[in-house]
N, C-alpha and C positions, 0 to 999 in steps of 0.2 A: 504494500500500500504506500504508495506515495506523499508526501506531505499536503499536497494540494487536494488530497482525496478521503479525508477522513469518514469513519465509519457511519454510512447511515442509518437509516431505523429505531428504533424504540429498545429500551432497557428496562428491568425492575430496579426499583432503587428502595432504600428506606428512608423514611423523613420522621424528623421528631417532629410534630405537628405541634405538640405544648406538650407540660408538665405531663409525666406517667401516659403520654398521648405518642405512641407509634403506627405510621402508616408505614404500608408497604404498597409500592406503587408498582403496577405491572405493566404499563404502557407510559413512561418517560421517554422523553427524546435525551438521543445520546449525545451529550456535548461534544463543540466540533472546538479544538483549540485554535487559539489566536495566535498572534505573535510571542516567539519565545514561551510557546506553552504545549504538554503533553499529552496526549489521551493513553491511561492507561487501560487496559482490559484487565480488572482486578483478578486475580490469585486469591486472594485474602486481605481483610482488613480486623485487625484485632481490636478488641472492645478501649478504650482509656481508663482504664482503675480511676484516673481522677478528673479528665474535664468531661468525658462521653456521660459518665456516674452522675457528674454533677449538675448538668445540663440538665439529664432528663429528671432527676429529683428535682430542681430548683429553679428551672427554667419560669420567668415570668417574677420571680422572688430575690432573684443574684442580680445585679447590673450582666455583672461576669458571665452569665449564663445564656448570654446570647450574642456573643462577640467571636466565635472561635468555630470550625467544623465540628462537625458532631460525624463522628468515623472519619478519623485522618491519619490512620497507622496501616497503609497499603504496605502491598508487594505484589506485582504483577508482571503483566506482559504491554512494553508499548504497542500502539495498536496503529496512532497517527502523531504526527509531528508538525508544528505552527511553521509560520518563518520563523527565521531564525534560532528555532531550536536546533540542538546538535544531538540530541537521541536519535537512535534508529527503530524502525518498526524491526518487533519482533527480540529486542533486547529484555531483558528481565531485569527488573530495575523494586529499590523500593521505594517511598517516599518520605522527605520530611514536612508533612502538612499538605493537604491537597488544597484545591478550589473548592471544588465539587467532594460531596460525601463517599466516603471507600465503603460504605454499606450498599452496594449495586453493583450493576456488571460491569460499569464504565466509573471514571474517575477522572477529573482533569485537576493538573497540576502545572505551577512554571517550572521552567527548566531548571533552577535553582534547586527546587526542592526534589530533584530526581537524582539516584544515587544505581550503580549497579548492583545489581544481586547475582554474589557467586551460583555454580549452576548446583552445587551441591547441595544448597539450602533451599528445602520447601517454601514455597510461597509462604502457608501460616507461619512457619518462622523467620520469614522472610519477613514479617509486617513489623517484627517486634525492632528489627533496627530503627526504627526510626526512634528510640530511646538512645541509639549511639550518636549522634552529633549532639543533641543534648546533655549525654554527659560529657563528653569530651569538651566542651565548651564552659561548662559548670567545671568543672575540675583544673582550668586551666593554670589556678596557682599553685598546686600542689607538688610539691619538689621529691626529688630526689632524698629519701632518709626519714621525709617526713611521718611523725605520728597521726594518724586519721582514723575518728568516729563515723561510720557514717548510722544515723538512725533511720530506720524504717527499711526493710527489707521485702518491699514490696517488689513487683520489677523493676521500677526506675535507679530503687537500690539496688538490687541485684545488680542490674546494668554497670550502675557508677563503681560498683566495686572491682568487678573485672577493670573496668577503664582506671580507677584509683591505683590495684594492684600493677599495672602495666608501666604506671608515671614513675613506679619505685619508692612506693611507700614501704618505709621501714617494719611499721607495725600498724594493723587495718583491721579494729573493731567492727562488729557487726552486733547491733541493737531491735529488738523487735518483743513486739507482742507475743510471737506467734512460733515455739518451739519448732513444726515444720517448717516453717520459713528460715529460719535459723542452720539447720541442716542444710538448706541448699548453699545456705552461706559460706559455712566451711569448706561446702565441696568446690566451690567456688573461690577461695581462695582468701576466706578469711580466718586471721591468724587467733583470733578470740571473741565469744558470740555473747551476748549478755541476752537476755530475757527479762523485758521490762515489767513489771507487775502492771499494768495501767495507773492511770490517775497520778496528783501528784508525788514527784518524787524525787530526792535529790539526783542530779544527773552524777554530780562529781562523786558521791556516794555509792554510784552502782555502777558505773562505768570507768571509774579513775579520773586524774586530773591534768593538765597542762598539754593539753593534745597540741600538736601544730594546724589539724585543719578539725572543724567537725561538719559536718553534713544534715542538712535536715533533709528526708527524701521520702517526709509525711506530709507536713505541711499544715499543724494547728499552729495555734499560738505556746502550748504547752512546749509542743517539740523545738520549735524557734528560739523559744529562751532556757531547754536544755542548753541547744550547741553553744550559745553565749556562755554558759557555764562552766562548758564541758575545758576552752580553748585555753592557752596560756596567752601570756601577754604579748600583743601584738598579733595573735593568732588569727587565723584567718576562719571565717563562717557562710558556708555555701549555701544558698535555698533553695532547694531544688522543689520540692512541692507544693507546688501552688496550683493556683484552680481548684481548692477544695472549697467546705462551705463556709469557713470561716476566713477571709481575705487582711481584717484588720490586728495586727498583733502591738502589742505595748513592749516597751522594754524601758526599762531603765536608762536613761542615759547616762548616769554620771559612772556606774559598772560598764557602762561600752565603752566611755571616756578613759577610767581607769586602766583600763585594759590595750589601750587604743586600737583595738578590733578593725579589720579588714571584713569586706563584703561582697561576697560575688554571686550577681543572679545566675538561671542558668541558661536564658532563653537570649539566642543569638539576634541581637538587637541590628543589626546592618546586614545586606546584603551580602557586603564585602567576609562577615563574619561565618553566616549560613555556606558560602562557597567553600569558607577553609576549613569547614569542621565536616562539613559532608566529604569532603576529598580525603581528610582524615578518617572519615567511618568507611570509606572504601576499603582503605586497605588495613583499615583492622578488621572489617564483618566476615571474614574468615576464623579468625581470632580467638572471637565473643564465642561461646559456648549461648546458644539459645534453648536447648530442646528444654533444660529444665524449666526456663519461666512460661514455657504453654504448658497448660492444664488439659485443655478440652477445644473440638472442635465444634462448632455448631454450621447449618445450613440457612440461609438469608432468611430463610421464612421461621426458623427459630430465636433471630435476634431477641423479639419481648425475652423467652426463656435465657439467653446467654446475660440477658443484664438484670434477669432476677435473680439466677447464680452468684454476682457477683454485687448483688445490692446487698448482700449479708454482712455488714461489714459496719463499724463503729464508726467510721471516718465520714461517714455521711451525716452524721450526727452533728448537731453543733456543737461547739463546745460547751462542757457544762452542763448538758444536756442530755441525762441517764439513755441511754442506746439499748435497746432489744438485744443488741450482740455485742460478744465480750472482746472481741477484738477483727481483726481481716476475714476474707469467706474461708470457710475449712477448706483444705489444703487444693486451694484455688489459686491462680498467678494470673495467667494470660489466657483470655481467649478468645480463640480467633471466629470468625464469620465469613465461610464461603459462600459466594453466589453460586 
């Protein structure tokens, strides 16, 4: 298929319509990309433990809840190519953030956010890279020797730890609710796992003290002003979990001040930055050990089911705010949604 020929006819897709509100649509027309943009023929798009989750809980309630795609963790097949993109039809690629929703048979994205996928990785785990330029970007100050927490072992954790372990961190905590979660951790490559009781608690008391980086890869306010805690002076504090339902956190200033604390978001703010970290997750998605953060596979027309699996989870909770469940879904990570 030619650039100038993209595919036509009608697609299924899924749409969040509103709040706890999913359509599945069986007769969508299939976007045709523009300049510097690509049409994928999805493989797979995995569910988002934290903005997919939060969207369809909170949508119409969040500001945040309706700024972002809802299904944006492809891996596919390109299928057509705009001007001036430089994919090719028929490359296996996966994405960092589409246009269009990765819950359908088609998906558009610009070329920026298109990354290849080795051939030896299945599509469903093929979608889950798109948590590596993310962490590779969020990680970016973490040296050589250094000590690192990271909290929350969900998959973005998971993710960041392989990427943390690679930068040559000396010693690499692994924190979590959730004992099975915690097993993938070591297997992965962490050198000592704690297990958080919930609610509050001291950080420096259950995890040690004077880290040089810590990680927050949950994303309450609790966990926030752990990693303040957790760091020594001058220490650096990454946030990687955001988009949950609590967006606003306090801290102290004059213990940030004391401390004179460094701060690194993890989402690549520039273009310029998107290019270098995706080039980056090229040649590590070989690397990355994926098979452990998917759980389970579901079929398009099982989405509602794949996001009530993974509604079982505390994090949806506000803060403060006693949760049905005692911590993450039982021994749940990733899952993905074939068309």
């Amino acid at each position: 298929m030619t650039n100038d020929q993209p595919t036509a006819g009608r697609m299924r897709a899924a749409e969040l319509a509103g709040r706890f509100e999913l359509k599945l649509h069986r007769d969508r027309e299939v976007p045709v990309p523009g300049p510097g943009e690509v049409l994928v023929r999805v493989g797979a798009c995995t569910v988002c433990n934290r903005s997919d989750l939060a969207y369809y809980h909170y949508l119409g309630l969040r500001d945040h809840c309706a700024v972002g795609c809802f299904g944006h963790e492809v891996a596919g097949t390109v299928e057509a190519v705009g001007p001036g993109a430089t994919s090719r039809p028929g490359e296996r690629v996966f994405l960092r953030t589409p246009i269009t929703t990765g819950f359908a048979e088609f998906a558009l994205a610009r070329q920026i956010s298109v990354g290849r996928l080795p051939e030896r990785i299945p599509f469903e785990q093929g979608a889950i890279l798109q948590l590596l330029p993310l962490a590779i970007h969020a990680t970016r100050g973490v040296r050589l020797g250094d000590r690192v927490a990271v909290i929350g072992q969900g998959p973005v954790g998971l993710m960041t730890l392989q990427v943390v372990r690679r930068r040559g961190a000396a010693e690499l905590v692994a924190v979590d609710l959730d004992p099975w979660r915690l097993e993938r951790s070591t297997a992965l490559g962490a050198d000592r796992t704690v297990r958080a009781p919930g609610g509050p608690v001291s950080a420096r008391e259950l995890v040690g003290a004077d880290f040089d980086v810590a990680i927050d890869a949950v994303g309450t306010p609790e966990t926030a002003n752990q990693c303040v805690e957790l760091v020594r002076q001058n220490g650096l504090v990454i946030f990687l979990g955001t988009h949950h339902v609590d967006t606003r956190v306090s801290f102290d200033m004059i213990a940030w001040e004391k401390k004179g604390l460094r701060v690194h978001m993890a989402a690549e703010p520039t273009d310029l930055a998107r290019a270098a970290t995706m080039a980056v997750a090229e040649r590590l998605a070989d690397q990355v050990e994926l098979a452990p953060l998917l759980s389970a596979s579901y079929p398009l027309d099982e989405l509602p089911a794949a996001i009530e699996r993974l509604s079982a989870s505390s994090l949806l909770t506000p803060s403060g705010t006693p949760s049905p469940y005692p911590g993450p879904p039982p021994e749940t990570l990733k899952i993905a949604v074939v068309p």
